[in-house]
PATI-37273 format. One record per residue (C-alpha): x, y, z. Coordinates in Angstrom, 1 decimal. Layout:
BEGIN
X_Y_Z
...
//
This chain:
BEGIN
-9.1_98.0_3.4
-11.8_100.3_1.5
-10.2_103.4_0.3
-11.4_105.8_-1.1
-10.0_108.9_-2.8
-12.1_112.6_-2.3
-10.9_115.3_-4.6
-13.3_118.9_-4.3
-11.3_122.0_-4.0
-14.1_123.1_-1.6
-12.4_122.2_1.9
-15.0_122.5_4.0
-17.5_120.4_1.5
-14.4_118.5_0.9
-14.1_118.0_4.8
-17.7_117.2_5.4
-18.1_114.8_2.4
-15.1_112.5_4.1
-16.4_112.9_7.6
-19.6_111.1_6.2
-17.8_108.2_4.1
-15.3_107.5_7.1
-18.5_106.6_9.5
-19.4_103.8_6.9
-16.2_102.4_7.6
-14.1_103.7_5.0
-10.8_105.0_4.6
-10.5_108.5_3.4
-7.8_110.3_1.3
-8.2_113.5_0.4
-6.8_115.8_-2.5
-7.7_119.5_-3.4
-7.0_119.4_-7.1
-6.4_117.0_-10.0
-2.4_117.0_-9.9
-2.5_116.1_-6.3
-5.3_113.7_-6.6
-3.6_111.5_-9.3
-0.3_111.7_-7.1
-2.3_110.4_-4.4
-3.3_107.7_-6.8
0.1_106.6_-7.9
0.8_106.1_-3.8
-2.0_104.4_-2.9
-4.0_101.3_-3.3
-7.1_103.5_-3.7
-10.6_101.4_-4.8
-12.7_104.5_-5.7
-12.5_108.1_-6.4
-15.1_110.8_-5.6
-14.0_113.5_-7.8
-15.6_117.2_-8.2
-16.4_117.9_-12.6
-14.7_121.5_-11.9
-11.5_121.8_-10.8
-8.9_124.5_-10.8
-6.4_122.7_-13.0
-9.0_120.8_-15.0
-12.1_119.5_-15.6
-13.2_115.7_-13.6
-14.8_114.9_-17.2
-11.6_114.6_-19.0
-9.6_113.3_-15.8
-11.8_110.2_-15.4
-10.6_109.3_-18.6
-6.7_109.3_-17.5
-7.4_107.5_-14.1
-9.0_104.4_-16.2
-5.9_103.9_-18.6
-3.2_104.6_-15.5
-5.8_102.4_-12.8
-8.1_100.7_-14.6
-9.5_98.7_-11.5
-10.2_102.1_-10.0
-14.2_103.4_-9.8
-14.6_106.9_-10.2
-18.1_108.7_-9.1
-18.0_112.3_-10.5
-20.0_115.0_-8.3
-20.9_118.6_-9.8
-23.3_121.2_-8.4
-24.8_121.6_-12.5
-25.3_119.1_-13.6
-25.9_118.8_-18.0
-26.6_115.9_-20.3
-23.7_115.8_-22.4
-21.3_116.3_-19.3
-22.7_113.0_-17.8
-23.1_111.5_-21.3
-19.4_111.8_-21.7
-18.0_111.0_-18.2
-20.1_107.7_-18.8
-18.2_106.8_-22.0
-14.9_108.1_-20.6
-15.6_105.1_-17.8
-17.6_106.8_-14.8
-19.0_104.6_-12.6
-21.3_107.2_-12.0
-22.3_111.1_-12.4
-24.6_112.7_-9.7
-25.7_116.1_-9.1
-24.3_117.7_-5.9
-27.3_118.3_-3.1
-29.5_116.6_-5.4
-28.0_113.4_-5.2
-26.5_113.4_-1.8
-28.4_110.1_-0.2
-26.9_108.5_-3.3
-23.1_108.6_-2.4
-23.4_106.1_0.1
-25.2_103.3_-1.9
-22.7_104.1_-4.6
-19.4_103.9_-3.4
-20.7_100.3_-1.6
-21.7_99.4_-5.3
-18.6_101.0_-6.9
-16.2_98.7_-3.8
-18.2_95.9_-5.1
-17.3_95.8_-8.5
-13.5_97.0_-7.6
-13.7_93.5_-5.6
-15.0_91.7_-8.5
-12.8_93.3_-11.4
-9.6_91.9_-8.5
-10.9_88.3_-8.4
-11.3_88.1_-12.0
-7.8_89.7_-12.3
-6.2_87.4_-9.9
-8.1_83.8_-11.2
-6.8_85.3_-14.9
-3.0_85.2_-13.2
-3.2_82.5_-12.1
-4.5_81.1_-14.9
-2.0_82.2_-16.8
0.2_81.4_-14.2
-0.8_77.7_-14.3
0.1_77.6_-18.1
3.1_79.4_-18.9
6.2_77.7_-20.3
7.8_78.5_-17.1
5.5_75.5_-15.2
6.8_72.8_-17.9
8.9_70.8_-15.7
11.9_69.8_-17.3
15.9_70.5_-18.0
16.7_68.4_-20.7
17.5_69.4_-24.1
15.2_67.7_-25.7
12.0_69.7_-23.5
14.1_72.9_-24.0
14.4_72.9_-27.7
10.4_72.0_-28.0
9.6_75.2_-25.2
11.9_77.7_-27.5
9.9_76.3_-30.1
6.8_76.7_-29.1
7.7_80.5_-27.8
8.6_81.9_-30.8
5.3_80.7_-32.6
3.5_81.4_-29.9
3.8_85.2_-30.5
2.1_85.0_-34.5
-1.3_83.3_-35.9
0.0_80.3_-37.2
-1.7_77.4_-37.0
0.6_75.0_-35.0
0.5_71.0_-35.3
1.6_69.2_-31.9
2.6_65.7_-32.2
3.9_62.8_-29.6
3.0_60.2_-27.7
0.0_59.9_-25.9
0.8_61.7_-22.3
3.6_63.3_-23.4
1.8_67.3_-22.6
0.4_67.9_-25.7
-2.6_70.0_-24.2
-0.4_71.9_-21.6
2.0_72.9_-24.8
-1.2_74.1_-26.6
-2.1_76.3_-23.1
1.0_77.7_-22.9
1.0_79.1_-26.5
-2.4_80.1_-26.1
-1.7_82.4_-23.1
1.9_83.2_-24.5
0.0_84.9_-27.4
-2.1_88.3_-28.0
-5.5_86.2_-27.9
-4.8_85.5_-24.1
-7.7_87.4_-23.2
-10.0_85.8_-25.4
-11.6_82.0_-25.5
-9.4_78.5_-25.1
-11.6_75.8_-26.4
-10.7_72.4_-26.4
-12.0_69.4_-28.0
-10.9_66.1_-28.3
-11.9_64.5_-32.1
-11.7_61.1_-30.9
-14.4_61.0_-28.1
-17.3_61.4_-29.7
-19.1_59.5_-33.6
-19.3_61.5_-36.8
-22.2_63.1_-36.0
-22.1_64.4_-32.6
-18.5_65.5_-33.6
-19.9_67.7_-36.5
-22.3_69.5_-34.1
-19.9_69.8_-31.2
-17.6_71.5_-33.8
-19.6_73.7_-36.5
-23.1_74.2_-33.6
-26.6_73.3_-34.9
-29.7_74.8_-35.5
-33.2_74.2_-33.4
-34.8_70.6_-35.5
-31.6_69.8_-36.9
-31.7_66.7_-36.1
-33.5_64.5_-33.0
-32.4_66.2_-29.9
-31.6_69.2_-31.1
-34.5_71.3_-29.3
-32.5_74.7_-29.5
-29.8_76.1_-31.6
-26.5_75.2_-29.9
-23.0_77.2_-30.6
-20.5_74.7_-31.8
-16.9_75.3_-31.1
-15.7_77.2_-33.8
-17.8_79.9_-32.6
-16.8_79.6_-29.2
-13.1_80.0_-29.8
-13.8_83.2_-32.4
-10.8_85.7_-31.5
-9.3_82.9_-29.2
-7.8_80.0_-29.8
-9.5_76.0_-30.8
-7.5_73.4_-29.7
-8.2_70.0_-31.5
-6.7_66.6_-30.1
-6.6_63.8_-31.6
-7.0_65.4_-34.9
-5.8_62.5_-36.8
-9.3_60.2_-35.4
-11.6_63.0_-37.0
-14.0_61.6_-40.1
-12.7_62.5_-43.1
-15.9_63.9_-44.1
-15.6_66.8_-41.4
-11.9_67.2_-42.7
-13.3_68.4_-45.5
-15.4_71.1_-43.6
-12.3_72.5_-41.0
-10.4_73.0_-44.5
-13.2_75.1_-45.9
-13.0_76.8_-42.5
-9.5_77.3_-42.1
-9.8_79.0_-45.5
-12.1_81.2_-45.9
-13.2_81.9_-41.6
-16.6_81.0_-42.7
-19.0_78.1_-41.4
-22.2_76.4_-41.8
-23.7_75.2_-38.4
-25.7_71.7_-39.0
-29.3_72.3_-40.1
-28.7_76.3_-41.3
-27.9_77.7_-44.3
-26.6_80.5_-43.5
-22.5_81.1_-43.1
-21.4_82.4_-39.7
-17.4_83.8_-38.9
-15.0_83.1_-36.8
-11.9_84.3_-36.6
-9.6_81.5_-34.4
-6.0_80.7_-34.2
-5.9_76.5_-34.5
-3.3_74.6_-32.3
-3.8_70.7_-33.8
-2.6_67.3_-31.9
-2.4_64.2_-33.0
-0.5_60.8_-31.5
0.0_59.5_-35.8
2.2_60.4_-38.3
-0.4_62.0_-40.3
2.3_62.3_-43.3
1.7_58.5_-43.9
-1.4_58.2_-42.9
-2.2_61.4_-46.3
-0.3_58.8_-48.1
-2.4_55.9_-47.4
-5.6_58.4_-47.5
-7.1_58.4_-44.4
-6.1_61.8_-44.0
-6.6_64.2_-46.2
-3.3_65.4_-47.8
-4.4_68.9_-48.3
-5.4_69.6_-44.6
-2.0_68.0_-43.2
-0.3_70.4_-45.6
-2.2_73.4_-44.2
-2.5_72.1_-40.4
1.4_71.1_-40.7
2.8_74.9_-40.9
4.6_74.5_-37.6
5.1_71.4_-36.0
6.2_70.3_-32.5
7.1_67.0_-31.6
6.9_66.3_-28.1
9.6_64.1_-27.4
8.5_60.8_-25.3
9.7_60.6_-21.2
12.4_57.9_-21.7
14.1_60.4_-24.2
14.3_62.9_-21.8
15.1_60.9_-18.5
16.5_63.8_-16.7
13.8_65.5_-16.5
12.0_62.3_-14.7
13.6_63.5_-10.8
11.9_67.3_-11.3
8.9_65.7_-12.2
8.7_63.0_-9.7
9.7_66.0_-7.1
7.4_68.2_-8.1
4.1_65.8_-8.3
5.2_64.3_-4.9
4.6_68.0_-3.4
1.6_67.6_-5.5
-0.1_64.6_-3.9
1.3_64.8_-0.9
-0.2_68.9_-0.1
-3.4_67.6_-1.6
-4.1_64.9_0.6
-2.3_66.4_3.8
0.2_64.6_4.2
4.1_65.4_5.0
6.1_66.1_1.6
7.7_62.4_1.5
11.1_61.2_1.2
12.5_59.6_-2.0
14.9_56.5_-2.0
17.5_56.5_-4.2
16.3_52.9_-5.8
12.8_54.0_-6.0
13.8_56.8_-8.6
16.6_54.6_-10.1
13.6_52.3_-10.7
11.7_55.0_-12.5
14.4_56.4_-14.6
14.7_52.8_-15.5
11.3_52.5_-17.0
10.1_53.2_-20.1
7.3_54.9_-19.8
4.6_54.0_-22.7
2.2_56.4_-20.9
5.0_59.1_-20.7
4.4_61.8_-18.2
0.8_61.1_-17.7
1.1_57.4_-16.7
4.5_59.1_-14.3
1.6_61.5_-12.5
-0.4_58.4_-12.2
2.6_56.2_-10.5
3.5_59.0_-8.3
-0.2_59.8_-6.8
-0.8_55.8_-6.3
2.6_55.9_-4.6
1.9_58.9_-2.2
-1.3_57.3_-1.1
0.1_54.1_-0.2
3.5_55.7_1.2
3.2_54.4_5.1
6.1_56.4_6.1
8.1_59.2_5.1
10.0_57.7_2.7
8.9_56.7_-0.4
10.2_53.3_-1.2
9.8_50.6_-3.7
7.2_48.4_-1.9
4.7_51.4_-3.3
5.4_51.3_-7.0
3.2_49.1_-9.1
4.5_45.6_-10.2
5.9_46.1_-13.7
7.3_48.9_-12.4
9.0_47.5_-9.1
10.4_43.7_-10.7
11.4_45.2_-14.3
15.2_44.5_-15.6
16.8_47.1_-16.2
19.4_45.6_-19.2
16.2_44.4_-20.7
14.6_47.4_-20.5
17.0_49.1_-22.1
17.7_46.7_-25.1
13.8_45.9_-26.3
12.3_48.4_-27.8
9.2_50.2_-26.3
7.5_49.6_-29.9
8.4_45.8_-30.5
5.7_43.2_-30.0
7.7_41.4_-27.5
7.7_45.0_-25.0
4.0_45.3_-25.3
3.4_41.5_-24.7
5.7_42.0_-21.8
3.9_44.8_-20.1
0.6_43.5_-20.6
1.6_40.1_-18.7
2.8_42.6_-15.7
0.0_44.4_-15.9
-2.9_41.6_-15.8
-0.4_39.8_-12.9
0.1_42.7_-10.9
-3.8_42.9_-11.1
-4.3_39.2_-10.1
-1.6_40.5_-7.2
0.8_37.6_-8.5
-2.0_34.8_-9.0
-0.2_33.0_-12.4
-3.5_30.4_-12.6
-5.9_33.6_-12.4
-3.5_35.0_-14.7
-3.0_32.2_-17.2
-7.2_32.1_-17.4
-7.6_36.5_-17.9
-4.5_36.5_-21.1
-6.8_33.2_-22.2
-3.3_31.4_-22.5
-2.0_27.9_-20.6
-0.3_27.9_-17.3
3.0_26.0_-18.8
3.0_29.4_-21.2
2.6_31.3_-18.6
5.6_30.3_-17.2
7.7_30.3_-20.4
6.8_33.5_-21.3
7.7_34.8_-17.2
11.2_33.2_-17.6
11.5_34.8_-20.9
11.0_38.3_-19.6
12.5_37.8_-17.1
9.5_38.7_-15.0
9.6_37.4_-11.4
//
């Protein structure tokens, strides 16, 4: 539907004007005044308004100024038969589309509204891809009912609403990032820039440029100045992971930053600001690792003003059948396939695990599982080996930080890749066959 709104207290120009815009295939409202015209507004889903400058009960000027705080999707085009500079000047900086001279201008209403319907179109796509957006990363989509998840989501609500710079810790897959969204669109810099970047992908150098920008000759490669990501994320947010991997020769340099807003990109010499809110993540305790100095103890104390720790997936095992529920939906819409079925074992045997890779390495299970599901029903022949032939009383004595757990996992792992082949096995863990076997009977591995 194109509508559009007509307001001229002329009736028969009024008439005539509407006549023309419905044979372009428009729908037509029409209203003789301003107070009528705004009512028709507030019932109906109009996309443009053609209003007249003089009006009885006001003048179209002022009026477009109201429409654009009450509808701000809403074009309007204002007509007048005299038309003056400082009129148009000032319809234009109240939020006009458009001013045009009545008679004069007539061949230009039609171009117009299809240009003004055009960017209403445009201004509703943006709106809906920022809802959903938004959508996609509010705390209402963290899956999870435990108390553990709900104490770290009230958490992270109330500092989501200040400036403070907020440290996430956890595991590695715990959600880290997805907290870090959620706060970010939770908080009044929603509108602006979310810029991520992850401190342990790239060297020293590249990381320095990535972060602070460089200037053209820099360095070799650097054939035009480049916008690091501090200036990106000015009046947004910068999210850092993996903060605790970063040199600590740029920790120096995000201090001086977090201090004072101020920057120098690589190669200039000239400060630049930026005014960001800093959401930090890291996988270490960072208060040992100040103590032992390989991170500096003066940016943990100003990253660590608010911290959230993420608790792991076996600490929260309630929350595993949501999860497993809501990523076999997932899979299953994204490949095409009927929602599946769950067996009571096969989620027994996920609830039993422990989860090193915590919700990330769950995703991972549960997609493999979906594709290989033959059936409806998702059963334990489709859950990876250390997964599928763990003991459970084992499980739950060892500790999923003890040497003996992660030499455990890894034998599953480079079996369940040899599909049960102990000689190929024995020859990938570089270990004898006769070991082989003492260490299956150990753990209990079949």
């Amino acid at each position: 539907m194109k509508n559009i709104l007509i307001i001229d207290d002329e009736e028969k120009l009024r008439g005539l004007l509407a006549r023309i815009v419905k044979s372009e295939g428009f729908d037509v409202i029409e209203a003789p005044d301003l107070k009528s015209g705004f009512k028709k507004l507030e019932q109906n889903d109009i996309d443009v308004v053609l209003c007249d400058v003089k009006l009885p009960d006001g003048n179209g000027v002022d009026f477009v100024q109201k429409i654009k705080t009450s509808f701000p999707l809403v074009e309007v085009i204002l007509m007048t038969a005299y038309g003056n500079i400082p009129d148009g000047v000032q319809a234009m900086k109240n939020g006009a589309f458009d001013y045009i001279v009545k008679g004069d201008d007539n061949d230009k209403i039609i171009p117009l509204l299809y240009k003004a319907f055009d960017k209403v179109q445009l201004q509703k796509k943006v709106k809906q891809l920022e809802k959903r957006i938004s959508d996609k990363y509010s705390f209402d989509t963290i899956i999870g009912k435990s108390k553990a998840i709900e104490q770290v989501i009230d958490l992270a609500k109330k500092v989501a609403k200040t400036d403070s710079t907020v440290l996430l810790t956890g595991e590695t897959g715990t959600g880290k990032e997805v907290f870090a969204q959620a706060i970010h669109e939770n908080s009044h810099r929603v509108g602006k820039s979310f810029v991520a970047l992850n401190c342990s992908t790239f060297s020293k150098e590249i990381l320095e440029s990535e972060l602070f920008g460089h200037k053209q000759g820099a360095f070799t490669g650097a054939i035009k100045d480049k916008k690091g990501f501090i200036e990106e994320a000015n009046g947004g947010t910068l999210f850092l992971d993996e903060i605790g991997e970063m040199p600590i020769e740029l920790q120096a340099k995000l201090l001086r930053v977090l201090e004072t807003n101020e920057f120098i990109p690589v190669g200039d010499t000239t400060p630049k600001k930026s005014n960001f809110r800093l959401i930090a993540a890291t996988n270490r305790d960072l208060k040992v690792e100040s103590d032992e100095h390989r991170f500096r103890s003066d940016l943990y104390f100003r990253l660590n003003i608010f911290e959230i720790n993420i608790p792991p997936l076996r600490e929260r095992v309630k929350d595993i059948a949501p999860l497993v529920d809501f990523f076999v939906d997932k899979f299953s819409t994204s490949i095409n396939k009927k929602t599946l079925q769950i067996q009571d074992n096969f989620l027994h045997k996920l609830e039993a695990y422990h989860w090193p890779g915590n919700v990330r390495e769950l995703k991972n299970v549960i997609e493999r599982a979906v594709i290989l599901a033959n059936n409806d029903v998702l059963t334990l022949d489709v859950l990876p080996y250390e997964i599928k032939h763990q003991s459970d009383n084992q499980n739950k004595s060892m500790s999923a930080f003890s040497m003996n757990s992660v030499e455990k996992l890894h034998i599953q792992k480079v079996l369940n890749y040899t599909k049960g082949n102990k000689a190929e096995t024995a020859r990938l863990l570089e270990i004898g066959i006769a070991t082989l076997y003492r260490k299956l009977d150990e753990y209990n591995i079949q």
